[in-house]
C-alpha positions as CSV (number, residue, x, y, z in Angstrom):
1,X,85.5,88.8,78.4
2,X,82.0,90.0,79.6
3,X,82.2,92.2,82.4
4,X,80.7,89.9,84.6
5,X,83.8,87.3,83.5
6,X,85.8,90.3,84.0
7,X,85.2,91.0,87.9
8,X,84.9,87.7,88.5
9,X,88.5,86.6,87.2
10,X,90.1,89.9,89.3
11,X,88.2,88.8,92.6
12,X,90.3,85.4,91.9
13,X,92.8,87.3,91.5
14,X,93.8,86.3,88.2
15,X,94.5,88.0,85.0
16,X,91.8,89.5,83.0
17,X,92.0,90.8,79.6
18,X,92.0,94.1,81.0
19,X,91.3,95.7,84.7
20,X,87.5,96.5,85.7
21,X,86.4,99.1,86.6
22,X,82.8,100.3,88.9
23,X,81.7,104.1,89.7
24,X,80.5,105.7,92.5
25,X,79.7,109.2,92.7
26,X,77.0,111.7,94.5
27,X,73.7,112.3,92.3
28,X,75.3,115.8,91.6
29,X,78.0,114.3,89.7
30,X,75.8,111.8,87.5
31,X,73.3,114.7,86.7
32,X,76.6,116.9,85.4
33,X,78.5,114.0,83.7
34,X,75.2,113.1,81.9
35,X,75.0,116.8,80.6
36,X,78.5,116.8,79.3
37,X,77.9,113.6,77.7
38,X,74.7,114.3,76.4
39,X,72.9,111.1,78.0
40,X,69.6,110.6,79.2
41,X,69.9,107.8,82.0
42,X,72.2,106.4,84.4
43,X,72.6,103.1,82.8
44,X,73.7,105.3,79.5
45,X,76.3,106.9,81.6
46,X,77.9,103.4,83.2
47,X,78.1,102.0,79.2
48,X,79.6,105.3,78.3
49,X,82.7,105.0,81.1
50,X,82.5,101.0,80.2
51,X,81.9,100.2,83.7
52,X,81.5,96.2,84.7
53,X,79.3,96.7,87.9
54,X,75.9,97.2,88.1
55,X,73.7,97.5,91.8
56,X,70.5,96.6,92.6
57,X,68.2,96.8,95.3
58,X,64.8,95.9,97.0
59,X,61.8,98.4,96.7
60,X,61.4,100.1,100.0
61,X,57.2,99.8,100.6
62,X,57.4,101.2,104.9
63,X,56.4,104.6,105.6
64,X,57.8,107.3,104.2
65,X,60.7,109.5,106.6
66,X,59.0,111.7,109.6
67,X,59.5,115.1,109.0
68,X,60.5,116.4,112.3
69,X,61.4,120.1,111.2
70,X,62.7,122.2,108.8
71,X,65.3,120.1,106.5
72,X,65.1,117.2,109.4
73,X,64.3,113.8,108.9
74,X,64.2,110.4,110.3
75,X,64.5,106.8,108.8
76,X,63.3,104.0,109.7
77,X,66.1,103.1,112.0
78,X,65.3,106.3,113.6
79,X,68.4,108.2,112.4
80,X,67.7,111.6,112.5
81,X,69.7,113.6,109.6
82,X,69.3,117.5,109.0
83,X,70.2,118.4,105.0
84,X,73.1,120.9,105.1
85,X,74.0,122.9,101.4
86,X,78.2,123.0,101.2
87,X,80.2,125.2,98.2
88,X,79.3,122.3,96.3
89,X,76.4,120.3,96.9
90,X,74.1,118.9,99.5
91,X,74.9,116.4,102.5
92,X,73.4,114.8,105.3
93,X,74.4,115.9,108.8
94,X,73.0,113.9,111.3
95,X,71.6,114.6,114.7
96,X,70.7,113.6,118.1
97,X,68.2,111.1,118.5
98,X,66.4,109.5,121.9
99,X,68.3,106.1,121.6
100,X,71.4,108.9,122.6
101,X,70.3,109.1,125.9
102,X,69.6,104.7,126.6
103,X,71.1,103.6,129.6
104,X,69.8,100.2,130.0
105,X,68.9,97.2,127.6
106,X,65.2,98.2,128.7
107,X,66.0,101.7,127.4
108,X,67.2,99.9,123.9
109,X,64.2,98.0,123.6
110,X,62.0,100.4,123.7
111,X,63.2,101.9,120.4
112,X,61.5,101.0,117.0
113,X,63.5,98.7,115.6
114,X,62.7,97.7,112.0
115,X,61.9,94.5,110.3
116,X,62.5,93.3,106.3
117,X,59.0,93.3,105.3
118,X,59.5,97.4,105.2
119,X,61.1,96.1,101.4
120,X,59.9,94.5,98.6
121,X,62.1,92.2,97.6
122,X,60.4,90.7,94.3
123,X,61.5,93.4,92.0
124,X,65.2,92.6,92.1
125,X,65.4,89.4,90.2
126,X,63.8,91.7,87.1
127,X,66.8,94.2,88.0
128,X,69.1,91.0,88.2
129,X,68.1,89.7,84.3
130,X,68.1,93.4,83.1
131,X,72.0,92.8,83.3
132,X,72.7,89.5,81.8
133,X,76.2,90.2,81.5
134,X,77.2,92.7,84.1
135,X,78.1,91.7,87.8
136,X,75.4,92.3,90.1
137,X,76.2,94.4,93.6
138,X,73.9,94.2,95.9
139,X,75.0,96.5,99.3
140,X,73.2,98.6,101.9
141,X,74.2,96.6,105.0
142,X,76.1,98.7,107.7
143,X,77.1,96.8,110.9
144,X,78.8,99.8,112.6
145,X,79.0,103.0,111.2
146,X,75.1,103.1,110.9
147,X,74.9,102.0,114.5
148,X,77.0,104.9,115.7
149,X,75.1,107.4,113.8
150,X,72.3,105.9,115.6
151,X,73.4,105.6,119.0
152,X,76.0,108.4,118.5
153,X,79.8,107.5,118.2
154,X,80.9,108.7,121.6
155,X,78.1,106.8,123.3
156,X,78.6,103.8,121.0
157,X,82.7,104.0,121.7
158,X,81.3,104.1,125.7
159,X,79.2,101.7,125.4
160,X,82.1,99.0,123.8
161,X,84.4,100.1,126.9
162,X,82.3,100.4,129.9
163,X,79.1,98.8,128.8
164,X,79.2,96.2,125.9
165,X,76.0,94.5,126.7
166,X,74.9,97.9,125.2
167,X,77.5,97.5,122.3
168,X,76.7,93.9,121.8
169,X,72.2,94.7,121.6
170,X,73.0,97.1,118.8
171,X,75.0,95.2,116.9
172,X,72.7,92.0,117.2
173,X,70.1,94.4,116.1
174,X,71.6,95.0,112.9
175,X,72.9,92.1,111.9
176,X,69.8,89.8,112.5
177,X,68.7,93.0,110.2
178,X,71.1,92.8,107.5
179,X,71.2,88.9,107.6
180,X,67.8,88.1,106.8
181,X,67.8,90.9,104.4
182,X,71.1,89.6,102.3
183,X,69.0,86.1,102.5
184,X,65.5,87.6,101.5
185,X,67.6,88.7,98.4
186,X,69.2,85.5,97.7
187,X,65.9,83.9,97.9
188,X,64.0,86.4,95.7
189,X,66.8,86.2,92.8
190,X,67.1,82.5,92.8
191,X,71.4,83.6,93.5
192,X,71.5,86.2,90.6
193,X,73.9,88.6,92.0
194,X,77.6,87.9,92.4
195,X,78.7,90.3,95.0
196,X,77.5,91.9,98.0
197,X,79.1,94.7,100.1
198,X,78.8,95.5,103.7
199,X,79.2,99.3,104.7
200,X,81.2,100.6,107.6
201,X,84.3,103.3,108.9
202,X,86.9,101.3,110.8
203,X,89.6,103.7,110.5
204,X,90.9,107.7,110.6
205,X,93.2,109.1,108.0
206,X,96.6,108.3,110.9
207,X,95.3,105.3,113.0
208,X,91.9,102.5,113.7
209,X,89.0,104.0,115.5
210,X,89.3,100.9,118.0
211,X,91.8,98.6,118.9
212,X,92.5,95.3,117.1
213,X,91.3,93.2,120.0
214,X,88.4,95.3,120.2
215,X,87.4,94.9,116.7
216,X,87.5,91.3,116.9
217,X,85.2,91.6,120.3
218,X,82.1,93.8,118.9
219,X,82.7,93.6,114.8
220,X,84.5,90.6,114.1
221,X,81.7,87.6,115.2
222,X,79.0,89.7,113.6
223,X,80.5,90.4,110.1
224,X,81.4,86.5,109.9
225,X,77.8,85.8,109.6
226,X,77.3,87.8,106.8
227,X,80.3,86.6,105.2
228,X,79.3,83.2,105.6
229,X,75.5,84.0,104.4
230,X,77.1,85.4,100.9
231,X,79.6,81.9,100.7
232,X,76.8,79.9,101.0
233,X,74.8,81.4,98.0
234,X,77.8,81.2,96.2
235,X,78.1,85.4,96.4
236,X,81.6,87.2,96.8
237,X,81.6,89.6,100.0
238,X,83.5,93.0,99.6
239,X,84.1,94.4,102.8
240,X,84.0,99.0,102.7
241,X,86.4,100.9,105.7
242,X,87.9,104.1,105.0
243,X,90.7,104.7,106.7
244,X,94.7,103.4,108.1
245,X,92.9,100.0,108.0
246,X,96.0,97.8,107.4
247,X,96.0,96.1,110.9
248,X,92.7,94.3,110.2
249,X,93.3,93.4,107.4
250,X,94.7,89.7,108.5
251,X,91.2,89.7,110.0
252,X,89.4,90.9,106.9
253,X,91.3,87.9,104.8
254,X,90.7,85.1,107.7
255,X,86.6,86.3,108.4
256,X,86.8,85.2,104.1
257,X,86.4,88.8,102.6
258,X,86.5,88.6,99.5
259,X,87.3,92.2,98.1
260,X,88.4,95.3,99.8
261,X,86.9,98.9,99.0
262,X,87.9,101.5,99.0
263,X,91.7,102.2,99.4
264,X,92.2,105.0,101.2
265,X,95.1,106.0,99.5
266,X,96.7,109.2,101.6
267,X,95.4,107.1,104.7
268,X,98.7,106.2,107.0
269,X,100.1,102.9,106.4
270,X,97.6,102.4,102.8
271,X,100.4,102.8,99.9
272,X,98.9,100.7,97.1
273,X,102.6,99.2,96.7
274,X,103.0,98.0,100.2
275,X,99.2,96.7,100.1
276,X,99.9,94.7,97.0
277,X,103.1,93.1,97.9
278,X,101.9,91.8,101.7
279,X,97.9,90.7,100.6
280,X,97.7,90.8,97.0
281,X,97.6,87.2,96.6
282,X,94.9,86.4,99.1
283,X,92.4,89.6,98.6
284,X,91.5,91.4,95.7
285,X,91.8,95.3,96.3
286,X,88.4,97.8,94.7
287,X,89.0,101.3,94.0
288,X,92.4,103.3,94.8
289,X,91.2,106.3,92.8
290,X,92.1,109.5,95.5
291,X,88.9,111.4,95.7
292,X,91.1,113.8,98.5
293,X,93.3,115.1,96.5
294,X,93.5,113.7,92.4
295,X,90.2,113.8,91.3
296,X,89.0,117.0,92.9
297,X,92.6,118.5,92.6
298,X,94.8,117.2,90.3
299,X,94.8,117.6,86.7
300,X,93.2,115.2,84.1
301,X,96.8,114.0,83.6
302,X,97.9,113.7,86.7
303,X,94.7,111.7,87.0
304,X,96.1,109.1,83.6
305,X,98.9,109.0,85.6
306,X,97.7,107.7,89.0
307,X,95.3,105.6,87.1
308,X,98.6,104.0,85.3
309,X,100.1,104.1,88.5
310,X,97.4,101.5,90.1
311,X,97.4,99.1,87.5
312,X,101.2,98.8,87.3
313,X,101.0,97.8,91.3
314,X,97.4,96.7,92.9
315,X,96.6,95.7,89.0
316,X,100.1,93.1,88.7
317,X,99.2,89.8,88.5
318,X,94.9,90.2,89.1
319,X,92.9,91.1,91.9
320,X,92.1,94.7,90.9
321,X,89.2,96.5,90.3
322,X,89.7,100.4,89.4
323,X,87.6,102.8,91.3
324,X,87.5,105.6,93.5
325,X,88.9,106.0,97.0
326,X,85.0,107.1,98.1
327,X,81.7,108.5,96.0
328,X,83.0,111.1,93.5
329,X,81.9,114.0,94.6
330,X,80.7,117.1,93.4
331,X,83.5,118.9,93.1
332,X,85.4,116.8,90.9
333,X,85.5,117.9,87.4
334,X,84.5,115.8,84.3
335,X,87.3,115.8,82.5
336,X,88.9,114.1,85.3
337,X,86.2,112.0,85.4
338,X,86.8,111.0,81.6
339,X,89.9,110.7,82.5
340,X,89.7,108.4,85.2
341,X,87.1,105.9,82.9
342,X,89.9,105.9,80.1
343,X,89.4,102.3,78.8
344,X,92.7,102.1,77.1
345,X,94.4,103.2,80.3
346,X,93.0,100.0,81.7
347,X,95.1,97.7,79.2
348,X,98.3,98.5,80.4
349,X,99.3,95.3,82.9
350,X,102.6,95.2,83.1
């Protein structure tokens, strides 16, 4: 099979002639695994670890981030984020921004709100033919997560119980957002990606961040229309949440999501097992790979093992695409990196 063939039989949850796999790891990582390796580009690096995804994206052509102080930025949403070094490498920690202290729809619409033409969308039907036989991710989109960093999760949370004509303005904001972006992209590549992901945090490591009726109130109506954007163009839709996500996933499955990243494995109620048996045949399942404790911790056995241990459950039968539980991150080793990417590992079905 190609690797495009390859995704596309496990997202029909069928049997492919051996699992997939797709990476996803912090810049740290690449420029590390590259050195071991010996590689001088990314691309090099994904044909090394015989990965079946590739992503591409739209040429951003707005202004350039405001530089608001020392290591502090802000985006063209108007996220503020403040570059913070850990033991190993650098993150984003973002910061209070005016649209924390709105009140009022007039308060919301006075904030900036950005428009599509702040891409250029041209370039990715070139990226799109570069990999003739690869499936083609395009992602970015972020209906809540990125809406609480901008508004601020407490005030967001507030907002949804106390004032969701508040909740519901954001939300419309970035959807009408994502929604003619996802279509600007299906336009501009004549259809020549295959799956699309949407980005967002439903869940903590024990329980949801909302309640179920809740979700279906401020997330539910909005993701559909992206969902039903992707269906259209004849594009698979994988749906991101960290967390004890179990109780949406009905939801997920009924809204039409296609493929559910990333498997939060030591999450409460997220046992690869359990997941498979209830909605392995009506979802396929992407990543599984603990990036809390395995990767960074465990051994490069212990990693073959877990990898083994994936296949043999979410792998049975289709609808399985190895990868990690979250970006690998910078203090994961390479070896358990190779070990991870072990084709042959892959071939084992049973």
């Amino acid at each position: 099979m190609t690797p495009r063939e390859r995704i596309l039989t496990a997202v029909a949850r069928e049997v492919p002639d051996r699992i997939p796999a797709d990476y996803k790891a912090e810049p740290e990582v690449n420029q590390a695994m590259m050195k071991r390796l010996g590689l001088s580009s990314y691309d090099e690096l994904l044909n090394y670890l015989q990965v079946d995804v590739r992503r591409i994206e739209p040429l951003y052509v707005g202004p350039p981030d405001k530089v608001l102080g020392e290591d502090i930025t802000e985006d063209y949403w108007g996220i503020r984020a403040k570059r913070v070094t850990a033991s190993h490498g650098t993150y984003s920690m973002y910061i209070e921004t005016d649209i924390w202290h709105a009140e009022t729809i007039e308060d919301l619409e006075k904030h900036s709100w950005p428009a599509c033409d702040i891409f250029d969308y041209s370039v990715m039907k070139e990226q799109c033919e570069k990999y003739p036989e690869h499936a083609i991710l395009f992602e970015g989109s972020d209906l809540f997560t990125r809406p609480c960093i901008l508004r601020g999760m407490e005030n967001m949370m507030l907002d949804m119980a106390l004032r969701p004509e508040l909740a519901h303005y954001i939300m419309e904001k970035f959807t009408s957002f994502y929604c003619e972006d996802l279509t600007r992209a299906l336009e501009a590549t004549n259809g020549g990606f295959q799956l699309y992901c949407e980005w967002s945090d439903f869940g903590t490591q024990e329980s949801l961040l909302m309640s179920v009726p809740m979700w279906r109130e401020f997330i539910s109506p909005y993701l559909k229309r992206l969902i039903d954007i992707c269906h259209s163009g004849g594009v698979k839709f994988m749906l991101h949440s960290c967390g004890a996500i179990r109780d949406l996933i009905p939801d997920f499955i009924s809204l039409g999501v296609d493929i559910l990243d990333p498997i939060q494995v030591m999450a409460k109620g997220m046992e690869p097992a359990g997941l498979k048996k209830d909605f392995g045949d009506k979802i396929c399942f992407h990543g599984g790979l603990c990036t809390q404790s395995t990767l960074p911790f465990g051994t490069p056995e212990a990693v073959r093992d877990e990898v083994l241990d994936r296949v043999a459950t979410l792998g049975v039968g289709g609808g399985y695409i190895i990868a990690p539980s979250h970006n690998i991150q910078p203090d994961t080793s390479c070896d358990n990196i190779l070990a991870m990417y072990d084709s042959a590992l892959r071939e084992n079905r049973a």
